[in-house]
Every structure is written in C-alpha cells, then in structure tokens.
C-alpha positions in Angstrom: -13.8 11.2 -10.8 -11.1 12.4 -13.2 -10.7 15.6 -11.3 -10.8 13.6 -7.9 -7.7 11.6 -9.3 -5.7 14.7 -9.8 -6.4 15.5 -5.9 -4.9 12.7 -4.8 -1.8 13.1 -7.3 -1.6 16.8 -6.1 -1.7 15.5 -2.3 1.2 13.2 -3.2 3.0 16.0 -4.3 2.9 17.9 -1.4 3.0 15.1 0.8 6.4 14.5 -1.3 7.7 18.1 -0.2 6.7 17.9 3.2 8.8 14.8 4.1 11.8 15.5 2.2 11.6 19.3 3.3 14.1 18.1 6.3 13.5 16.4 9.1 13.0 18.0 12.8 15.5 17.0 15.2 12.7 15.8 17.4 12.3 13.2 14.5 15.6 11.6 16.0 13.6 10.4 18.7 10.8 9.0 16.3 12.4 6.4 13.5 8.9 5.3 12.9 8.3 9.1 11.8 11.4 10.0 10.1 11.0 6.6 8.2 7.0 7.8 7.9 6.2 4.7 8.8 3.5 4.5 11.4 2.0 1.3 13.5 -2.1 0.9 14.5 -2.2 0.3 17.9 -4.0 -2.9 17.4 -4.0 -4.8 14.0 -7.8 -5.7 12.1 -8.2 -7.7 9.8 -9.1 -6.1 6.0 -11.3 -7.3 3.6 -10.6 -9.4 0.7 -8.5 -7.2 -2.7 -9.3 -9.3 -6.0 -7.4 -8.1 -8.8 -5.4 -8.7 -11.7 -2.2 -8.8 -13.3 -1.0 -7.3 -16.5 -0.3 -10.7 -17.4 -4.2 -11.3 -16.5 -3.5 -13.8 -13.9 -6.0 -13.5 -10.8 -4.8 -12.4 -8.1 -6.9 -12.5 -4.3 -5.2 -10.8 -1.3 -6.0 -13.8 0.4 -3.8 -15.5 -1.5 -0.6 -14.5 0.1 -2.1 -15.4 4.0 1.5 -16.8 6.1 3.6 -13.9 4.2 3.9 -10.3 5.0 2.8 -8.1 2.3 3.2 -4.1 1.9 -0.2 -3.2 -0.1 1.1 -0.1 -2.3 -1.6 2.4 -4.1 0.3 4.7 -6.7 0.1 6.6 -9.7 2.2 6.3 -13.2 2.3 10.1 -12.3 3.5 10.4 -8.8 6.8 11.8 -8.6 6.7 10.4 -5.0 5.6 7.0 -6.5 8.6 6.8 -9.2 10.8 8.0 -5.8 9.7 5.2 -3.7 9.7 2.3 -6.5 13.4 1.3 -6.3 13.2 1.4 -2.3 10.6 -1.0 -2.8 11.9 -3.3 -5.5 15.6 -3.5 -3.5 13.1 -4.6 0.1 10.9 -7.3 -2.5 14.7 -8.5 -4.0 16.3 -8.7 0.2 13.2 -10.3 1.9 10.9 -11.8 -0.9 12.7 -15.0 -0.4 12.0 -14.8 3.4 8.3 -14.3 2.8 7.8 -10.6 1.7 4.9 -10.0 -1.1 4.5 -6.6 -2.3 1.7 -5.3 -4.2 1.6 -2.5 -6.3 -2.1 -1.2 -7.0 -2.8 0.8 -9.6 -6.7 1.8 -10.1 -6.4 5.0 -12.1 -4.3 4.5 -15.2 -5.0 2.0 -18.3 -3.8 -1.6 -18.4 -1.8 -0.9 -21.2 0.3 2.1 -19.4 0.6 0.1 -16.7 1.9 -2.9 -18.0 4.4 -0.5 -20.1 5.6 1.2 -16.8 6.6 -2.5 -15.2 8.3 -3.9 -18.5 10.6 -0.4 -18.5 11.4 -0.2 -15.1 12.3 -3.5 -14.7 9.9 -4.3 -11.5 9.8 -7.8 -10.0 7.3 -7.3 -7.5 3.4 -7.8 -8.5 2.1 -5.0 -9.9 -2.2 -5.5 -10.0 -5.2 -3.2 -11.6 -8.4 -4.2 -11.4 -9.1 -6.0 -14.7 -13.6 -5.6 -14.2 -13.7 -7.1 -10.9 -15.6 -4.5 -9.5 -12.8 -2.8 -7.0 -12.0 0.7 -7.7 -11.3 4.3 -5.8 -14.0 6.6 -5.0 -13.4 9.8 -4.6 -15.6 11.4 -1.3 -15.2 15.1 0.3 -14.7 15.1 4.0 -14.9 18.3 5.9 -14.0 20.2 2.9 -10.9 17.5 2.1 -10.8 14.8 -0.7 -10.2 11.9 0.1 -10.7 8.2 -1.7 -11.4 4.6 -0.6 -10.9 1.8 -2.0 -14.3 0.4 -2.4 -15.3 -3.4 -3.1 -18.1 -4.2 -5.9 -20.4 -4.0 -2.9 -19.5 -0.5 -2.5 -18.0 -1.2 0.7 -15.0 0.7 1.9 -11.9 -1.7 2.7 -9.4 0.9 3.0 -9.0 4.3 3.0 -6.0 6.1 0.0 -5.7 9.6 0.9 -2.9 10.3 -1.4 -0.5 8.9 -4.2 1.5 7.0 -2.6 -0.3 5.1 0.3 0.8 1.6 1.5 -0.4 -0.7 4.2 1.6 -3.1 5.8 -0.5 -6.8 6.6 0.7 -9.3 8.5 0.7 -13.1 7.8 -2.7 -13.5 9.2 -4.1 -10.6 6.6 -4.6 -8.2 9.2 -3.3 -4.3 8.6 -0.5 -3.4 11.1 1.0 0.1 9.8 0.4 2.2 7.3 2.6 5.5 5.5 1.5 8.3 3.6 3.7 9.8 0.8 6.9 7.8 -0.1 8.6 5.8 3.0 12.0 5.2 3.9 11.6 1.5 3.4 15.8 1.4 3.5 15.9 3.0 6.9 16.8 0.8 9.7 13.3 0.9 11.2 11.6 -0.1 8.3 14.3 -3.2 7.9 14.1 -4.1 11.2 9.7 -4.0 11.0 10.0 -6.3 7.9 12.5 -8.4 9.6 10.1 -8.8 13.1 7.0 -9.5 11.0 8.5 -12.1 8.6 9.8 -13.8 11.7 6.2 -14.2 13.1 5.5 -15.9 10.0 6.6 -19.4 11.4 4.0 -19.4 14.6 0.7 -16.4 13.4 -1.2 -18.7 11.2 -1.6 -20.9 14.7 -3.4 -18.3 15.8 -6.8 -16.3 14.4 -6.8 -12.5 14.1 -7.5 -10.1 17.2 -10.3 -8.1 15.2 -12.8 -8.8 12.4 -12.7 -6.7 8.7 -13.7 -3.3 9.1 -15.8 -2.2 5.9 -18.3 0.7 5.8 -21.1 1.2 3.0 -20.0 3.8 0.6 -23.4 3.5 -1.2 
C-alpha cells in the first residue's frame, strides 16, 4: 500500500512539471485545458463520502446537497498540493458565501499531521480523513499503470484518484460535473466563471432529480 502511495505522489510530481512546463499555443483556444480543468459530457451522480474532521465532527458528502463543492484528494507531500492550496483557499474565501464547499481529503497521512498542516497554513476550508469509517484508497495496477480508487467499506469504487492532486467538481444535486488532474488554475477566468455558472444553478437544481444514477464498481 505504502509503496502504492508513493506512485501517486510521484504521478503528482510529474503531473506538476507537465502543466507548468508551458503551455501550447493551441491551449489558447482551450481555457478548460490551460486552466486543466475538464467537463464530463453528462454529469452522474457519486456515491455517498462519510468522513471526518480533525476536529472529529462527522462529515457525509450528502450533507452539502444545494451547494457546489470541489472534492480535493492530496498529500501533505505533494508539491503540486502545497501549489494549489492557496488557489483554493482564495476561491472557498470569494464564493463560500455564495454556496461554494470545498473538501480537502486526505486518506494517506495521520490525523495528527493533518490536523498540524491546517492549523499552520491557516486553511478555512474543510479539511476530512477518514477517522475508521471504512473509506480509504486502494491502490490497483491497470495495464501496467497504478492507479487508486477511492473505495467505500463495501469495497466499492466511488471514484477513481490517479494522482496527488485530483479534484472533482459536484454540483448541487451531488452529481460529478468536471474533474482536473495535477494542480488547477482555479484563479483563471474559466475556472471563475465555471464556479460562478454552477453556484447560480443553485437556486432552481434541487427542483429537479439527477440525469444518472451512482456509478460504483466492486473492487473486491
């Protein structure tokens, strides 16, 4: 598992490298891809995230259904991680107010580091481990690449974390809309403007039910 762990802190890494390493002009014509920031063509609906707080409050994904929340996997030891923190805490401090949750999920280092990490950098956006509810990574090889999932006590896959850092973007009805890969420009003008759209639907999605049902696959 250990050594599965360091893949994924590894991938960051690179990941980290390849998206700063300059940006092709044929990005100009992409925001979503110089912002690596990218949409699902339909949204679905993931399954429930219970986890906890270093504080040890109880925290259900579910619980934040009518906002938009940006689900963020990372590492204490992700340089792409510490990169994309601040971007993240300036969004959670410009559109929390409007309806913006952000998670930061972190199954692989101890309670105690984590909760040191938040205190010093000052973070005011929820930052969740998994405190023995059952929900960690595993760690799989797939066509000769490592890759992780976040699994459910069932052993069921909810989502898939390729790499340190990985965030998913849900919409008010809980449903996964976009996803990045290695650190995002989350102050680029797409990224504001995506946040800005989805907070908007806010006032009329939860009138509505979501277009597809939770996609989970046994990991047993």
């Amino acid at each position: 598992m250990e050594s599965g762990i360091r893949s994924l802190i590894v991938l960051c890494i690179v990941t980290t490298l390849l998206v700063l390493g300059g940006q092709p002009l044929s990005h100009a014509a992409d925001p979503g891809l110089a912002a690596n920031i990218f949409m699902y063509p339909k949204p679905y609906k993931i399954g429930d995230l219970v986890l906890k707080t270093s504080s040890g409050q109880t925290v259900s994904l579910q619980d934040f259904r009518g906002k938009v929340v940006i689900l963020h996997f990372w590492s204490i030891n992700c340089p792409a991680c510490r990169m994309e923190e601040p971007l993240l805490e300036q969004l959670k401090r410009s559109y929390g107010p409007a309806g913006l949750e952000i998670l930061g999920v972190n199954l692989v280092d101890s309670p105690q580091a984590i909760a040191s990490h938040t205190a010093g950098n000052q973070l005011t956006f929820k930052i969740l481990f998994d405190g023995g509810r059952g929900f960690s990574l595993k760690v799989v090889n797939m066509a000769g690449k490592s890759t992780a999932f976040l699994v459910n006590p069932m052993q069921e896959a909810i989502l898939e974390v390729p790499g340190f850092p990985t965030s998913y973007i849900v919409d008010c009805r809980g449903s996964a809309v976009g996803y990045s890969v290695g650190p995002a420009r989350w102050d680029s003008g797409y990224a504001v403007t995506l946040i800005q759209k989805l907070i908007a639907e806010t006032k009329t999605c939860l009138m509505g039910s979501s277009p597809q049902g939770e996609k989970r696959y046994s990991m047993r």
